[in-house]
N, C-alpha and C positions, 0 to 999 in steps of 0.2 A: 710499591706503595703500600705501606701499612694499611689494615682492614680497617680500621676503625679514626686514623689519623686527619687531622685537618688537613685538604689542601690548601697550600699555602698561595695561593692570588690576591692582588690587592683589588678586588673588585666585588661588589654586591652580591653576597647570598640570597638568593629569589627562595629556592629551595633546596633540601638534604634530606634526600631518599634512602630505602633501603640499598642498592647499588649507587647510584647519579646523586650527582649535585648541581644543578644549575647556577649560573654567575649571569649578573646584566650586564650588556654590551650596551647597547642603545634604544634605542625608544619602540626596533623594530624586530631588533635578533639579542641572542643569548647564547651562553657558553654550556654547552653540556658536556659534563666529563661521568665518563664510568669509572668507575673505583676494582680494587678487585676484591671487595666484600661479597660478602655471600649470604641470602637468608633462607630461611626455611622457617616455616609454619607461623610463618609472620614475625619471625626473629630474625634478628642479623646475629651470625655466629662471630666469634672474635677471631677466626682461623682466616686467614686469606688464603685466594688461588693464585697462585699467579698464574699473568697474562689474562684474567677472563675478562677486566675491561677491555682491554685490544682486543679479544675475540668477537665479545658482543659490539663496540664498536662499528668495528671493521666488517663484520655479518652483517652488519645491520647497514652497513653502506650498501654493502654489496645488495643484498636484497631492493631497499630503496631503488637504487638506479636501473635493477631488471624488472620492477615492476612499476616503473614511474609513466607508462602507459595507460594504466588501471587508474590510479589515483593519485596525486603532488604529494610531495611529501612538505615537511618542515626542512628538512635540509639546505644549509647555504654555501655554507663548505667544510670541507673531511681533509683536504690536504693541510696535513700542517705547515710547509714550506710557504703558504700563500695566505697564513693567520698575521691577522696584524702585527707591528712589531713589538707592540707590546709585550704579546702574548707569546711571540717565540724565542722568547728568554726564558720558556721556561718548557725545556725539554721532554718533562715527564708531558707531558698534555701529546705529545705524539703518538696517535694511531688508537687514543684513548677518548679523546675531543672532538666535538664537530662545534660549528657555530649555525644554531639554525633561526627558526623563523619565531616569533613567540604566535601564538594565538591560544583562543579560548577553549581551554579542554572540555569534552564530552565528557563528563565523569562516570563512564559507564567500561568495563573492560568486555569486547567485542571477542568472544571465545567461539572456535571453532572447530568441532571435533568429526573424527573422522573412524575412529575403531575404537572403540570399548575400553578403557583403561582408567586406571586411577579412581577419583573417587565416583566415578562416571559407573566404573565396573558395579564398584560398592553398593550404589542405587538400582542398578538393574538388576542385580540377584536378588534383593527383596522384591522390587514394585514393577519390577519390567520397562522399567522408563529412566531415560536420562536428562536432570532437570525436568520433569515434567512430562519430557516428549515421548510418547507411548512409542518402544520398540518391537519390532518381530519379537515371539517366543525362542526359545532355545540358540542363544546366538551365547560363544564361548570367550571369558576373559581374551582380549587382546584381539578378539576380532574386528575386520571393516566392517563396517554403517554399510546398509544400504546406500545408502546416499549421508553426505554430510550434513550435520548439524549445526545449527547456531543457536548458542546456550550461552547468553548476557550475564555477566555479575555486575555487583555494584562494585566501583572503585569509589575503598575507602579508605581512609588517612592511615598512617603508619602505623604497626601495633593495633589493627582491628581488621578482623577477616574479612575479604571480599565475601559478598553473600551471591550465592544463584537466583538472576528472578526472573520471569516468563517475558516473552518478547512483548507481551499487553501489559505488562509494569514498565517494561522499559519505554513503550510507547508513552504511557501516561508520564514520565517522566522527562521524555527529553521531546517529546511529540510525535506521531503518527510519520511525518513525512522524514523525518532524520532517523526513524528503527529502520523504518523500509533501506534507508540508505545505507545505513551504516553496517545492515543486514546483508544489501545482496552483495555489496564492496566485500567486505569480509568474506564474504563464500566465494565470491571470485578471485580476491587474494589468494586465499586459501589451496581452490581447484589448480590455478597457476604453478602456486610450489609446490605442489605434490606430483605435479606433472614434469619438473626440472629437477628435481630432487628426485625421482625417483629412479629418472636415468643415469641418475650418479649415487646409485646405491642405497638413500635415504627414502625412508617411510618417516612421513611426517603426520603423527598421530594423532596431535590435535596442538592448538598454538591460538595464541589472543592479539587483537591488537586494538592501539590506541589512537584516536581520533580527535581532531582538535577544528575550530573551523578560525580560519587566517581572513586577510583583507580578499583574498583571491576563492573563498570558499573552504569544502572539504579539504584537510591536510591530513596524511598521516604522520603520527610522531612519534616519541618515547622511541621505542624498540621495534624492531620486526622480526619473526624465525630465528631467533636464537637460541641457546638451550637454557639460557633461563625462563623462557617465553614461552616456548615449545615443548613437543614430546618426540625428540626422534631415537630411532628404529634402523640399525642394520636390516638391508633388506635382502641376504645372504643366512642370518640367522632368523629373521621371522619364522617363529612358530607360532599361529593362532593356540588359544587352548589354556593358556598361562602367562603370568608377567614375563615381560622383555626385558633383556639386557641394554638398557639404555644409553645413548649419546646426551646426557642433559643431566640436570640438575637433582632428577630422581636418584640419581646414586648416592647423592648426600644424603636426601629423605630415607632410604633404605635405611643409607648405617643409623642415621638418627633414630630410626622405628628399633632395632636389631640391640640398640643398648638399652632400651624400654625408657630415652628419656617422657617426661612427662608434659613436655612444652610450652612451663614455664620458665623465666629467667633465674637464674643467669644462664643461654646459652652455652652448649657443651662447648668445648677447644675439639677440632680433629684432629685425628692421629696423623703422622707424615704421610703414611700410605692413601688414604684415603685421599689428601690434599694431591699428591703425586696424580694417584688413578683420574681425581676427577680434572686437573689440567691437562690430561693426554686427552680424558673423551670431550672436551672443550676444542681444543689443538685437531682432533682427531677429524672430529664434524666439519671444523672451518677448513680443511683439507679437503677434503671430500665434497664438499658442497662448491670451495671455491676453484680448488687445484691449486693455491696457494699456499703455503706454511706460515705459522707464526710461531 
């Protein structure tokens, strides 16, 4: 599937994300498909990966149904074999598609971090704090938290930075009894994959998620743990002390940093290698995390 190409369905555009597109089904559920675009620093590049819709897809089922304990999700169904028939004339939507539930999005992205990295690093070598949150002194790039953190952005429309803002903005915003919630849910999310993931070789280094509330309450939706989402971590080459060699979407941001683009458009093209490298560590994680291949 071209990066940037229409899917071709005859059915209602709701929305067309940087990844996802959504389609209307019915009055209660929708068609999300991932695409295999790719963005960085709020741009979509014109290079595609292939397989990373199937990856994140398929991650993100898999997560969904081992933490469907925790909290519902939006999900209605992932097997394509069992999509309307509509819908199964058309091939490509396999292992890329789910049909899930709609509800009202939280427009807040639910960030959870766990070791020092990113621009998380960036902040605490000046002020000692990340987002805000006053940390221990002398604690090294890529090291664990004390304990994890939960550090809110604002989700905002395409082509405009998520910003960071303290859990007492986010409260004012979506209200006092849904920060608390959507607070301790995320950290328990959180605690759970890092405890699954780590026996199968993954540090999961920090990762956001998206909340929506359906007829039945709390749902989680969008994405879960994938490495667009996420920060994962060979836990065989972890060294605290320095940046890691990443399973995720970080390895685009590097080459992107490494040719001193300036991060406005036109988005750079990547080179074959880079496209190669970051489908193995897409391919690579969903192996590891599921013991499946794609």
């Amino acid at each position: 599937m071209d990066a940037m190409a229409e899917i071709p369905l005859p059915l209602k555009r709701l929305y067309s994300g940087k990844v996802r597109e959504l389609f209307d089904l019915d009055e209660k559920t929708m068609l999300l498909v991932a695409t295999d675009r790719i963005s960085a620093f709020d741009h979509v590049l014109p290079t595609p990966i292939p397989d990373k819709g199937r990856v994140l897809t398929r991650l993100s089922v898999f997560w969904f149904r081992r933490l469907s304990s925790t909290v519902a999700c939006h999900l209605v169904e992932a097997e394509f074999d069992r999509f309307p028939d509509n819908l199964r004339t058309y091939p490509f939507l396999r292992d890329r598609a789910v049909i899930v539930k709609k509800a009202k999005r939280v427009d807040i992205e639910c960030v959870v971090r766990g070791y020092l990295a990113g621009s998380a690093w960036q902040e605490y070598r000046t002020q000692c704090t990340v987002c805000g949150i006053r940390l221990p002194a002398g604690l090294r790039e890529s090291e664990k938290l004390p304990e994890p953190i939960f550090t809110p952005a604002t989700k905002e429309e395409k082509g405009t930075h998520d910003m960071n803002i303290s859990f007492s903005e986010m409260a004012d915003r979506v209200g006092a009894q849904t920060a608390r919630l959507l607070r301790d849910t995320s950290l328990s999310l959180y605690r759970q994959a890092c405890a699954y993931a780590e026996d199968r070789g993954i540090i999961v280094a920090d990762t956001k998620f998206e909340f929506g509330f359906g007829d039945d309450g709390l749902l989680l939706i969008d994405e879960i743990l994938t490495p667009d989402s996420s920060r994962f971590w060979e836990a065989r080459t972890y060294r605290p002390g320095a940046a890691q060699d990443s399973l995720d979407k970080q390895y685009v941001r590097d080459y992107l940093i490494s040719i001193a683009w300036d991060r406005n458009p036109p988005a750079p093209a990547l080179p074959a290698e880079v496209v190669a490298r970051t489908t193995e560590k897409y391919r690579q994680v969903y192996r590891m995390l599921t013991g499946e291949s794609i």
